[in-house]
C-alpha positions in Angstrom: 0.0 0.0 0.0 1.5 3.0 -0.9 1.9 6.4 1.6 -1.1 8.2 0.2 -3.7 5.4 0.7 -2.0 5.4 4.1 -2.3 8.3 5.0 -5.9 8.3 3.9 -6.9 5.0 6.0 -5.9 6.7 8.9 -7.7 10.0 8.1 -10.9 7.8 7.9 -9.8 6.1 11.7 -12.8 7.8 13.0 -15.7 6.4 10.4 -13.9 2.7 10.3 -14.2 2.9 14.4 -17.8 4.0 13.5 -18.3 1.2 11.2 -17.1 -1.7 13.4 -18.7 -0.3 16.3 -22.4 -0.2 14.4 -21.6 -3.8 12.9 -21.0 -5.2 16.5 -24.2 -3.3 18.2 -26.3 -4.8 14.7 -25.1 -8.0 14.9 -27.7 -10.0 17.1 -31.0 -11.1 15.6 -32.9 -9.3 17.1 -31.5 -6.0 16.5 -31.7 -6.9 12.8 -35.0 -7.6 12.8 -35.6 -4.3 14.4 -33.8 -3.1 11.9 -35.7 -4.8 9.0 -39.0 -3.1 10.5 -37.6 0.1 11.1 -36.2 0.4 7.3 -36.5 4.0 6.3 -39.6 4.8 8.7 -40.1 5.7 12.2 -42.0 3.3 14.9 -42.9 4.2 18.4 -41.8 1.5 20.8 -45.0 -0.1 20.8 -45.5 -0.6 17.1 -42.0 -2.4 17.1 -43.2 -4.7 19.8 -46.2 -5.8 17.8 -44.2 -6.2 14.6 -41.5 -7.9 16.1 -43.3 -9.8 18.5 -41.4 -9.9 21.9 -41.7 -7.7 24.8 -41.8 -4.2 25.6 -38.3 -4.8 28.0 -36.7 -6.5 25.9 -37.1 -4.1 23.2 -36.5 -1.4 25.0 -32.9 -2.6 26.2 -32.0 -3.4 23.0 -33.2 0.5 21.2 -31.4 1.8 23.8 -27.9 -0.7 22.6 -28.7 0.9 19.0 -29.3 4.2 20.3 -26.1 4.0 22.3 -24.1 3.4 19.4 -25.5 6.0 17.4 -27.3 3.5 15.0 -30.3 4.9 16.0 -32.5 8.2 17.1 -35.4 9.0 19.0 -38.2 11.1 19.7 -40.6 11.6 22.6 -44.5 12.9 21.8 -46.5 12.9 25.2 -45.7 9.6 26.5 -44.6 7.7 23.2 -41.1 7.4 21.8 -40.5 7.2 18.9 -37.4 5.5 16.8 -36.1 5.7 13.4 -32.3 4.8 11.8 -29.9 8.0 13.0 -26.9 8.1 10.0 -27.6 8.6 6.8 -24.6 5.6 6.1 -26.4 3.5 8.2 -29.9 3.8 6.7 -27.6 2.6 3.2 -26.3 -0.1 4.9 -29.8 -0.8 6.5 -31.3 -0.5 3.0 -28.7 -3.3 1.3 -29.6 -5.3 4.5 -33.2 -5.4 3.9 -32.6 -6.1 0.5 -30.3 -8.7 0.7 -31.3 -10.8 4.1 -35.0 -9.2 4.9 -37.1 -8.9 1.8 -38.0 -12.5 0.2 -37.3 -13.4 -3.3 -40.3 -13.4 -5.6 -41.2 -17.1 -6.7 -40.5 -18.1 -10.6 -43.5 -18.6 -12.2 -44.1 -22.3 -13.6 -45.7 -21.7 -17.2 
């Protein structure tokens, strides 16, 4: 590797500490399913419980993981809070997620 690319990994240190540290805090099954639901949208805590099917605590502990992390924001109205993807990089990556691992393939047609 020559001195320029060098000197350009390191000036990116910051975003590929970013990057590894959003891959660890996504990388349990649940959290990617929340992510799946999530997509491009915003859900209050409640509405991800329902879609994803566990409960309220459990949810709630891993949001605040994400949220830790910076993966994800929130938003309190009265007494609901609200969630959606925080970084523009990770709502790409979220988007090639869901497109790879979350959406299913369309079945072939037998004529």
């Amino acid at each position: 590797m020559n001195t320029a690319n060098n000197a350009q990994l390191i000036l990116h240190e910051e975003d590929i500490d970013l990057a590894s540290r959003s891959l660890k805090a996504i990388a349990h099954p649940l959290r990617l399913k929340i992510l799946c639901t999530l997509g491009d949208g915003e859900l209050s805590v409640q509405d991800l419980v329902e879609a994803v099917g566990t409960s309220q605590s459990n949810i709630s502990q891993h949001l605040a993981i994400m949220k830790d992390k910076g993966i994800l924001a929130s938003r309190k109205d009265a007494n609901r809070v609200f969630y959606r993807v925080g970084d523009v990089r990770t709502l790409r990556l979220v988007a090639m997620m869901r497109e790879v691992f979350c959406e299913r393939p369309a079945r072939k047609s037998r004529h």
